[in-house]
TIPADO-412708 format. One record per residue (C-alpha): residue number from 0; residue in one letter; z, y, x. Coordinates in steps of 0.02 Angstrom, whole numbers. Layout:
<recs>
 num residu     zz     yy     xx
 NUM      A      Z      Y      X
...
</recs>
This chain:
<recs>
 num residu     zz     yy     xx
   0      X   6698   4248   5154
   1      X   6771   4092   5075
   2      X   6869   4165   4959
   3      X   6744   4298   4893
   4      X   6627   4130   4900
   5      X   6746   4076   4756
   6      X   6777   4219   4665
   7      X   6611   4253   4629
   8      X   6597   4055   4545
   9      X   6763   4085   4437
  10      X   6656   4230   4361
  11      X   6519   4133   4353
  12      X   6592   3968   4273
  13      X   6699   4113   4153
  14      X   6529   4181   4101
  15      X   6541   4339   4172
  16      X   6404   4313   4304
  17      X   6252   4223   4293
  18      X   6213   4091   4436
  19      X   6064   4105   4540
  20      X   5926   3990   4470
  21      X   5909   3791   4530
  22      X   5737   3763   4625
  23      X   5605   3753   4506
  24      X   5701   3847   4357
  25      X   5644   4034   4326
  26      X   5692   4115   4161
  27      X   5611   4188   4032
  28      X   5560   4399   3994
  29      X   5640   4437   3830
  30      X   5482   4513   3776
  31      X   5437   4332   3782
  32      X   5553   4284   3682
  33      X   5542   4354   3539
  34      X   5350   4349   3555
  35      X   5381   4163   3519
  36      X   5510   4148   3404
  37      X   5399   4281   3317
  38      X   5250   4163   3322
  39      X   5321   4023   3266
  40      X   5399   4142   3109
  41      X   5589   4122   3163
  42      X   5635   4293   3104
  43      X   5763   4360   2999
  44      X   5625   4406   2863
  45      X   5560   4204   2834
  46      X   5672   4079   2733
  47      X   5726   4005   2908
  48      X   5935   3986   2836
  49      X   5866   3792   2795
  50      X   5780   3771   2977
  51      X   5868   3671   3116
  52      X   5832   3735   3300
  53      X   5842   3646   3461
  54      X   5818   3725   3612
  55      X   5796   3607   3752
  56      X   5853   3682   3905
  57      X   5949   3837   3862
  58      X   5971   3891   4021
  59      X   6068   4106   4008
  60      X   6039   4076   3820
  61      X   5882   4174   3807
  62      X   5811   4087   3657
  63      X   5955   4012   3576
  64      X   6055   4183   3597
  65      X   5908   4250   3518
  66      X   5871   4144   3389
  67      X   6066   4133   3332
  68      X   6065   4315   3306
  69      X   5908   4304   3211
  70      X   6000   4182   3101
  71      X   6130   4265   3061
  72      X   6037   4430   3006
  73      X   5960   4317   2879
  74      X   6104   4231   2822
  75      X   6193   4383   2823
  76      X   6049   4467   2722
  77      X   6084   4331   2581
  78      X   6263   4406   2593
  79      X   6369   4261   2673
  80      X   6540   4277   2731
  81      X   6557   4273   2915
  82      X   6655   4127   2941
  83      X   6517   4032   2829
  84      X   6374   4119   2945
  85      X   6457   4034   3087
  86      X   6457   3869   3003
  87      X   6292   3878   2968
  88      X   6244   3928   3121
  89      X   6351   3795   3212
  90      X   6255   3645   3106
  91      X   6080   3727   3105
  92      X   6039   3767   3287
  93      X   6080   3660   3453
  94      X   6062   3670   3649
  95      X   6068   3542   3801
  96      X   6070   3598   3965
  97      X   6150   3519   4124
  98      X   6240   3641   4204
  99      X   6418   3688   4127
 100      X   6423   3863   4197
 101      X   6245   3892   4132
 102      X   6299   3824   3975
 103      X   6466   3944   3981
 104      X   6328   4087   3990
 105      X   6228   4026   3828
 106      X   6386   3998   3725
 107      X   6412   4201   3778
 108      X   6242   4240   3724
 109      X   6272   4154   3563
 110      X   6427   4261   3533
 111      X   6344   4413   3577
 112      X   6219   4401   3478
 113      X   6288   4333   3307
 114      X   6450   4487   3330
 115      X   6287   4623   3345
 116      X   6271   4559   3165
 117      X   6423   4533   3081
 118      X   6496   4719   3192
 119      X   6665   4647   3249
 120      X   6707   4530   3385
 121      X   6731   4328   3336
 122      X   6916   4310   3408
 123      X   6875   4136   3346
 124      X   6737   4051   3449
 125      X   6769   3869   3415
 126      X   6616   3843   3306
 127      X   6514   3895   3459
 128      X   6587   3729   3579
 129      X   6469   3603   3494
 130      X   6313   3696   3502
 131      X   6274   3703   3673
 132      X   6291   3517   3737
 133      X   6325   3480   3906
 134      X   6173   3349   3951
 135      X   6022   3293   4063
 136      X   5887   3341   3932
 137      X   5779   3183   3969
 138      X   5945   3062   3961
 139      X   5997   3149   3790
 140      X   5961   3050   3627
 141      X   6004   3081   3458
 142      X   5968   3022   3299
 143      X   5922   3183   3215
 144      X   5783   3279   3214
 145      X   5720   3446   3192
 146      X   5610   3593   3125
 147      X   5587   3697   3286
 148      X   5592   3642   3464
 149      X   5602   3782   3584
 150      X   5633   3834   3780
 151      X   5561   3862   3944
 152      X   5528   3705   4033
 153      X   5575   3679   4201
 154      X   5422   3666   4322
 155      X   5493   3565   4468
 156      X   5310   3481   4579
 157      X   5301   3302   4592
 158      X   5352   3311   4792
 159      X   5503   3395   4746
 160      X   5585   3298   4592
 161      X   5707   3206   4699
 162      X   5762   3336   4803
 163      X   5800   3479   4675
 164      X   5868   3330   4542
 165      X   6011   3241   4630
 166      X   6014   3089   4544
 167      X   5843   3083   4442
 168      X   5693   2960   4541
 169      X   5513   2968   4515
 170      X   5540   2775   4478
 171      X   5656   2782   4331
 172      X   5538   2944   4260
 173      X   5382   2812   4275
 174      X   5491   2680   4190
 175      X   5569   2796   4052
 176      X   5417   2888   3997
 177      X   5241   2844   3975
 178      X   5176   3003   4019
 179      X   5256   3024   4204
 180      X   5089   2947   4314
 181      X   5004   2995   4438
 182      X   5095   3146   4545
 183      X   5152   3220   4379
 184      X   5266   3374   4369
 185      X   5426   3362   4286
 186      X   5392   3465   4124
 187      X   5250   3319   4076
 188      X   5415   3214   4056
 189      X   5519   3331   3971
 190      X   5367   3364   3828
 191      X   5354   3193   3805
 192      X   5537   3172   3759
 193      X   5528   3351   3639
 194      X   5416   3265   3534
 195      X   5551   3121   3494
 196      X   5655   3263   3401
 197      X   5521   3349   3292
 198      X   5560   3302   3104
 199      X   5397   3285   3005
 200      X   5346   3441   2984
 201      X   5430   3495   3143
 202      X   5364   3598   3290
 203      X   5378   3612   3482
 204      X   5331   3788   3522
 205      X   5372   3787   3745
 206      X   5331   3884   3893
 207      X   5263   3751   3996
 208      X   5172   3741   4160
 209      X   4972   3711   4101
 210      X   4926   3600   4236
 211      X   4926   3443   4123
 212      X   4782   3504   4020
 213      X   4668   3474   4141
 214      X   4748   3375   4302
 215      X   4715   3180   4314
 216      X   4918   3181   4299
 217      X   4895   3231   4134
 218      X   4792   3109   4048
 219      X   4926   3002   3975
 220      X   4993   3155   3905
 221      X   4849   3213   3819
 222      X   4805   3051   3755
 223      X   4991   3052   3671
 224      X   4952   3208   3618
 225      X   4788   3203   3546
 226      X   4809   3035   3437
 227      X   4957   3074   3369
 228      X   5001   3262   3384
 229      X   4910   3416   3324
 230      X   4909   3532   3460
 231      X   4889   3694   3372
 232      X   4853   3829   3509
 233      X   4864   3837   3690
 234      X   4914   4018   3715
 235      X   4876   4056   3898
 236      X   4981   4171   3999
 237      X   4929   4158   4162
 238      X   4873   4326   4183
 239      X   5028   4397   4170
 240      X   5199   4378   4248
 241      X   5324   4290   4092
 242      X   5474   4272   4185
 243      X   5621   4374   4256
 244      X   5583   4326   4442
 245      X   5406   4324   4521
 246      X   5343   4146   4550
 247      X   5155   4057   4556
 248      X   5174   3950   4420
 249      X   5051   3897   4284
 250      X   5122   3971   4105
 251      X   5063   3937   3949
 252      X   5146   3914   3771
 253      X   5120   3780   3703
 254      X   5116   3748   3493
 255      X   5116   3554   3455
 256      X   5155   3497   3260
 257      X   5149   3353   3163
 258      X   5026   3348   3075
 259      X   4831   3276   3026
 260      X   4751   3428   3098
 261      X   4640   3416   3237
 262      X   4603   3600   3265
 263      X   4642   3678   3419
 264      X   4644   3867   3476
 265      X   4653   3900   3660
 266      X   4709   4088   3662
 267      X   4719   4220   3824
 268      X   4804   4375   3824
 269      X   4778   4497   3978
 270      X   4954   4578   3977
 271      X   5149   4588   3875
 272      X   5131   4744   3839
 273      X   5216   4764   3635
 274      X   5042   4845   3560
 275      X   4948   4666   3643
 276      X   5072   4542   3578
 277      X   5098   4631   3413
 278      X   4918   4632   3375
 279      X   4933   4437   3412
 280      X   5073   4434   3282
 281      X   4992   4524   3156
 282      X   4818   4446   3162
 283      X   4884   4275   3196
 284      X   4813   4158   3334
 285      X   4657   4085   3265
 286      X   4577   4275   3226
 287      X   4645   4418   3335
 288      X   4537   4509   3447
 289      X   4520   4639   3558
 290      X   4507   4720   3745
 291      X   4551   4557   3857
 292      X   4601   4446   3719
 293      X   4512   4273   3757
 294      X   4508   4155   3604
 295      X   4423   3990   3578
 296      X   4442   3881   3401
 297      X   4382   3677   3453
 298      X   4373   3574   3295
 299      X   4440   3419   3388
 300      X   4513   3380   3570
 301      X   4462   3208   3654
 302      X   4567   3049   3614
 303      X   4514   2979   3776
 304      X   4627   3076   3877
 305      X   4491   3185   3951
 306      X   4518   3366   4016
 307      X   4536   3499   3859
 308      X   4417   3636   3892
 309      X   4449   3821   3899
 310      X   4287   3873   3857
 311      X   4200   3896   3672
 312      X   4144   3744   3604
 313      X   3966   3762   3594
 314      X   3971   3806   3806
 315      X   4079   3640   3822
 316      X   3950   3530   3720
 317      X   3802   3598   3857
 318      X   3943   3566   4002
 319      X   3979   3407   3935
 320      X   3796   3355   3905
 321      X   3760   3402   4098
 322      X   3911   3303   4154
 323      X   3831   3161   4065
 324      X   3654   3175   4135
 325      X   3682   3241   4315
 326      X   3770   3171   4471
 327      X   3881   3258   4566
 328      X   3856   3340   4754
 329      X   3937   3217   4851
 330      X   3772   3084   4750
 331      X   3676   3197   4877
 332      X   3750   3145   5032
 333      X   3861   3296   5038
 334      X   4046   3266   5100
 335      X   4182   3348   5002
 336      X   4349   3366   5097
 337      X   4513   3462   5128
 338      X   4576   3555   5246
 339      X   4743   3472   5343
 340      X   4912   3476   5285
 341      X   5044   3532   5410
 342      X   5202   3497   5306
 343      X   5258   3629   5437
 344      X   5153   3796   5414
 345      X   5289   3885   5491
 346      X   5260   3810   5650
 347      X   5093   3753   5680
 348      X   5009   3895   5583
 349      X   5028   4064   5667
 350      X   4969   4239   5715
 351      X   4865   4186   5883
 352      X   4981   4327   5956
 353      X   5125   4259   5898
 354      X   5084   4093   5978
 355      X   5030   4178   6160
 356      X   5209   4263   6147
 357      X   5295   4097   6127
 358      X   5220   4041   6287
 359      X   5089   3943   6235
 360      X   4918   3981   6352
 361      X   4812   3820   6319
 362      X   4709   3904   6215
 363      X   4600   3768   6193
 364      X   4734   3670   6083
 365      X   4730   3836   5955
 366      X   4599   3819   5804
 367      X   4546   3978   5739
 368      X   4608   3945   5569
 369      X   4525   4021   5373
 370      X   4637   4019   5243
 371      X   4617   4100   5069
 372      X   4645   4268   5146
 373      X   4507   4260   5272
 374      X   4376   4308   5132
 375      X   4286   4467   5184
 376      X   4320   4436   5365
 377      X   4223   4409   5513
 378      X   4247   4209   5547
 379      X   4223   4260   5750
 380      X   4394   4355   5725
 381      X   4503   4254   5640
 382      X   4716   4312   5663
 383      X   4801   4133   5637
 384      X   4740   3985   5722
 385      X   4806   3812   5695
 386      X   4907   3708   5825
 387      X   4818   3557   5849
 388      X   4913   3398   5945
 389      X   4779   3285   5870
 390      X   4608   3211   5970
 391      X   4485   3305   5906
 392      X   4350   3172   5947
 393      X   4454   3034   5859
 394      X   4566   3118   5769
 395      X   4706   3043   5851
 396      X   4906   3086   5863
 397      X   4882   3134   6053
 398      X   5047   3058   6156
 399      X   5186   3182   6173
 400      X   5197   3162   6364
 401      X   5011   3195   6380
 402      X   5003   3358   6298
 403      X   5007   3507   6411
 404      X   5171   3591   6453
 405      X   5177   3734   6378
 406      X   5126   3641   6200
 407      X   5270   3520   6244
 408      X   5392   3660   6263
 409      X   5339   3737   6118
 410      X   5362   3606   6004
 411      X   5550   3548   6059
 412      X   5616   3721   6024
 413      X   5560   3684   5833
 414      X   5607   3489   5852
 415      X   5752   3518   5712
 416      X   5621   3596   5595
 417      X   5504   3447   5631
 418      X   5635   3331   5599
 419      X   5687   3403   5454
 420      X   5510   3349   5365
 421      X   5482   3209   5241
 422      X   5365   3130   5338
 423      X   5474   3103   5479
 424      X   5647   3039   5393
 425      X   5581   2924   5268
 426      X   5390   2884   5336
 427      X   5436   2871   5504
 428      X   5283   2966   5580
 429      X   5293   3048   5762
 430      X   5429   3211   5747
 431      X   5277   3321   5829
 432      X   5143   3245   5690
 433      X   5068   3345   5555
 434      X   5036   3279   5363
 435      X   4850   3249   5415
 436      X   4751   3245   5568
 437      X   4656   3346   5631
 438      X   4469   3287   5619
 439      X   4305   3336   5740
 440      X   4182   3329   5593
 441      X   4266   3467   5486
 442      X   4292   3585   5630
 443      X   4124   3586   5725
 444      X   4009   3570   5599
 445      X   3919   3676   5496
 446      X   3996   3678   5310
 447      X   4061   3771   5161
 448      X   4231   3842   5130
 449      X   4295   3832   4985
 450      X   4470   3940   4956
 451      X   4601   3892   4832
 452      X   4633   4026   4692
 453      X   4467   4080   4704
 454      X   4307   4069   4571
 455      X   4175   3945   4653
 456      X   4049   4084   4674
 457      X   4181   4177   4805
 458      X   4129   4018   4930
 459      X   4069   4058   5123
 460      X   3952   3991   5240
 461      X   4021   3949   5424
 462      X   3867   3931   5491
 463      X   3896   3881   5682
 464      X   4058   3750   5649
 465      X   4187   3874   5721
 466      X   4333   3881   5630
 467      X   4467   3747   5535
 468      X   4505   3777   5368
 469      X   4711   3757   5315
 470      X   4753   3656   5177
 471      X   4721   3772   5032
 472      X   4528   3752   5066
 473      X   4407   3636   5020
 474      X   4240   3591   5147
 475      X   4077   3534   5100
 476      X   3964   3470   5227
 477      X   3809   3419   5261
 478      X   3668   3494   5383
 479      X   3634   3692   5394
 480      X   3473   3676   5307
 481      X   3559   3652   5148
 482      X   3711   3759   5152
 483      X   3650   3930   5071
 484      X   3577   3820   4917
 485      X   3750   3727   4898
 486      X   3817   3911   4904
 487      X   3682   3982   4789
 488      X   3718   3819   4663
 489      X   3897   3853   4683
 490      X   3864   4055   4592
 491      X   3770   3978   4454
 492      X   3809   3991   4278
 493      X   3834   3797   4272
 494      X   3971   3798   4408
 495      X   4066   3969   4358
 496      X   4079   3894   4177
 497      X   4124   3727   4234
 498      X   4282   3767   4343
 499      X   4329   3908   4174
 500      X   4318   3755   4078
 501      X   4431   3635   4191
 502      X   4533   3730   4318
 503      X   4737   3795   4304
 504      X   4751   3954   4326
 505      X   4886   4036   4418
 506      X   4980   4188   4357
 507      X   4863   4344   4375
 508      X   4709   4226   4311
 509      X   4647   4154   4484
 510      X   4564   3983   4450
 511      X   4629   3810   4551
 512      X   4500   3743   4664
 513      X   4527   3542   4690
 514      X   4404   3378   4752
 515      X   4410   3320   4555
 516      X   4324   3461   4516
 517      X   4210   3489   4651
 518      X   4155   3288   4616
 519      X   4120   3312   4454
 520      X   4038   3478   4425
 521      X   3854   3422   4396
 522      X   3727   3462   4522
 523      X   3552   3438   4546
 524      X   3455   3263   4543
 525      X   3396   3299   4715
 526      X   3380   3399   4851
 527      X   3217   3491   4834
 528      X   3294   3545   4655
 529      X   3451   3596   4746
 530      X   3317   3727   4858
 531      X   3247   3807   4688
 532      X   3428   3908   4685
 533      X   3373   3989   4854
 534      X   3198   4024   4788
 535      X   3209   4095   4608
 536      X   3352   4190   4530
 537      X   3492   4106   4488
 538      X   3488   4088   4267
 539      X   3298   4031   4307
 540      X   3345   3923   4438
 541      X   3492   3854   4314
 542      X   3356   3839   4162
 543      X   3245   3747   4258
 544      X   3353   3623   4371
 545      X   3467   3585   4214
 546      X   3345   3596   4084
 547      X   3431   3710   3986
 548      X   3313   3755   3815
 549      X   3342   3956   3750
 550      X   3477   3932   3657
 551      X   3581   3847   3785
 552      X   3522   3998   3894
 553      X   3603   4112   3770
 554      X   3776   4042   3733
 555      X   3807   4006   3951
 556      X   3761   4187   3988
 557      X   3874   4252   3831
 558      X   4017   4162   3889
 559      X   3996   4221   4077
 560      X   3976   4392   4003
 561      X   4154   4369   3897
 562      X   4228   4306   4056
 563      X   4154   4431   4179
 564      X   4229   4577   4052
</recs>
């Protein structure tokens, strides 16, 4: 095993084989590829022989493979020897990435795809050492900057920074760039650094996770952005799958320039197929249309640092006007909460049946648990349930030696797992402990559940307090009375639009619930008003409780239309 262990990294660190991707690194569809380099006009057919090229995490060599051979069909167009295409090549375009057998790989790509060109193989491949440089990204610095700045950022969570980057702490990100607040992913830190290299009439043209655009994380970012950038377009891939490997991420491309310009398109396509992303091409960003194309021009984005919508810009003006004049549901005496982290789903979430086959038979310590696949079910048959070690009644860690035997012997066989948590080796909480406790009011009241990756509208009533929801669903609760308005207000026009406007979207287009968002979509001024959207239909009820004049009627129920299509 050992020694087929190291063959297969001599082949690797040779070039031959690619490595299996780092946590939090996924690469890029070639179709993607050359849909950017094609949208930022890096083809062989522009004057692009005078360009310089940076691509900032090169990773197999996908875009600087690419954009080397694209190079050298234009320099070889203008009839250049080869050993001057090379040269060329080696001073115009550059790499950094941090692993030297990844970087072997891109150095291949790069000879691949400048010998398609020139139709004999480069027996000399010196001019190719200096391009790819062997670097931490956010610890590289140089002195010289450039036209395009390319590549597919890695998306590595705030909670997991330390763990999958050996060496790099969420302290020195806070202390080394201005952007990094909050619980910030990593690729908010590596766009703030991109910018350093643009030259001044430069562009960064990345895949990037989208979260930033509207998270609270992201506010430092888009106040960088916005005062001193001009992000051009946002072009929105979410509702497709961009990358080699199938992962829930948050993909957009991003197109940021220097320049005075304050427009902004925010642009969605519905799939890569060529005919989709050609007709992109063609047309250009701030015109094409068609069958599932979404496209919104804004004059200006906020300097403040607020949220950048993803809506047209006459439905944010009546958003942002009802932000200003309304409170929010929680104004109403309304609690908003989460359900409980586990930081151990594996072994306190399970199939009831699964649990019972374990040994466990105090049935009274097992929540029947919703989670975002428990829409459309009956909430009086529920599969998983939730192991709870808490007091329900105080929400109390219960004492080890006091829970029943069967619970006890259940959770020393998965003692290593438990261990094994965060929480436990550096916060010193109780090895049998979950993230968050368990608490009485959430589970036996009456309330609203709210499931992650799910439009607002999708919300359910549990009307008799008998279930727990997991941590990928938000609660609101208050007394019975109220619950099918809240749900009714939740369907409006108002509160569709309003999560469009602010939410990530995952790939396949499924909208991000979170307690930002539920605080500050606007509700009405009272409860009585909050009835009317049980008693009248809901765009009357809307007109009426937000005072919404004919026009404003108009443009909200064209832009649900455009989304509903």
């Amino acid at each position: 095993m050992t020694k087929g262990k190291v063959g297969h990294n001599n082949l690797v660190a040779k070039g031959v084989l690619e490595p299996a991707p780092k946590k939090g690194i996924v690469y890029t569809k070639p179709i993607v590829v050359n849909f950017l380099l094609d949208i930022i006009k890096y083809t062989s057919y522009e004057n692009i022989g005078s360009q310089t090229l940076l691509d900032i995490g090169c990773g197999y060599g996908q875009f600087i493979g690419e954009g080397a051979r694209r190079l050298a069909i234009h320099l070889h167009q203008n009839r250049l020897r080869s050993d001057l295409i090379t040269r060329e090549i080696g001073y115009l375009i550059r790499g950094i990435e941090i692993r030297p057998e990844t970087a072997t790989i891109a150095r291949k790509k790069i000879i691949e795809g400048v010998g398609s060109v020139l139709k004999h193989d480069l027996k000399n491949t010196d001019w190719v050492k200096d391009i790819v440089i062997e670097r931490d990204f956010l610890r590289w610095n140089s002195t010289r900057c450039f036209d395009l700045v390319v590549g597919n950022l890695p998306y590595i969570k705030y909670s997991s920074i330390e763990e999958a980057l050996p060496g790099t702490t969420l302290e020195w990100l806070r202390d080394n760039f201005k952007s990094f607040r909050g619980r910030a992913d990593y690729s908010v830190a590596c766009i703030e650094h991109a910018l350093k290299f643009l030259s001044d009439k430069g562009s960064l043209a990345v895949i990037s996770s989208n979260r930033f655009v509207t998270s609270n994380y992201g506010k430092e970012l888009r106040k960088i952005l916005s005062n001193t950038y001009h992000i051009a377009v946002e072009l929105d891939l979410s509702r497709t799958q961009p990358f080699t490997t199938a992962v829930s991420a948050y993909p957009s491309i991003f197109i940021i320039k220097r320049s005075l310009s304050k427009k902004f398109v925010y642009l969605s396509v519905p799939d890569l197929k060529i005919a989709t992303l050609n007709r992109v091409i063609t047309h250009g960003t701030e015109k094409v249309s068609g069958i599932g194309i979404i496209r919104y021009k804004h004059m200006s984005l906020p300097e403040d640092g607020k949220p950048w919508a993803r809506i047209s810009e006459r439905a944010h003006k009546i958003i942002q006007r009802l932000q200003r004049e309304y409170l929010s549901i929680d104004s109403l005496g309304f609690k908003i909460m989460k359900g409980s982290a586990t930081g151990a789903n594996d072994v306190f979430i399970k199939a009831t049946e699964l649990f019972e086959k374990e040994g466990i038979k105090s049935k009274k310590y097992l929540l029947p648990l919703f989670t975002t696949a428990s829409l459309n079910t009956d909430l009086t048959g529920l599969s998983k349930a939730l192991l709870n070690v808490y007091n329900t009644s105080k929400g109390e860690l219960q004492n080890f030696c006091k829970l029943p035997a069967d619970i006890r012997k259940y959770l020393s066989r998965h003692n290593k797992r438990l261990k094994e948590r965060y929480i436990f080796r550096v916060c010193n909480r109780p090895w049998w402990s979950m993230i968050d406790s368990v608490k009485q009011e959430v589970f036996f009241s009456p309330k609203i559940l709210i499931p992650d990756f799910h439009r607002l509208d999708e919300a359910v009533i549990d009307k008799n307090g008998i279930c727990y929801p997991d941590h990928s669903v938000w609660v609101i609760l208050k007394n019975e009375r109220y619950l099918k308005a809240v749900q009714a207000w939740l369907k409006c026009p108002v509160s569709i639009l309003f999560q469009l406007a602010y939410s990530s979207t995952l790939n396949g287009g499924t909208p991000r619930v979170s307690t930002v968002l539920l605080k500050t979509l606007p509700a009405p001024q009272n409860l009585e008003q909050l009835e009317l959207f049980c008693k009248k239909d809901l765009l009357t009820a809307t007109a009426e409780v937000f005072k919404l004049n004919k026009i404003e009627e108009r443009v909200l129920k064209a832009e649900l239309l455009a989304y509903m299509d």
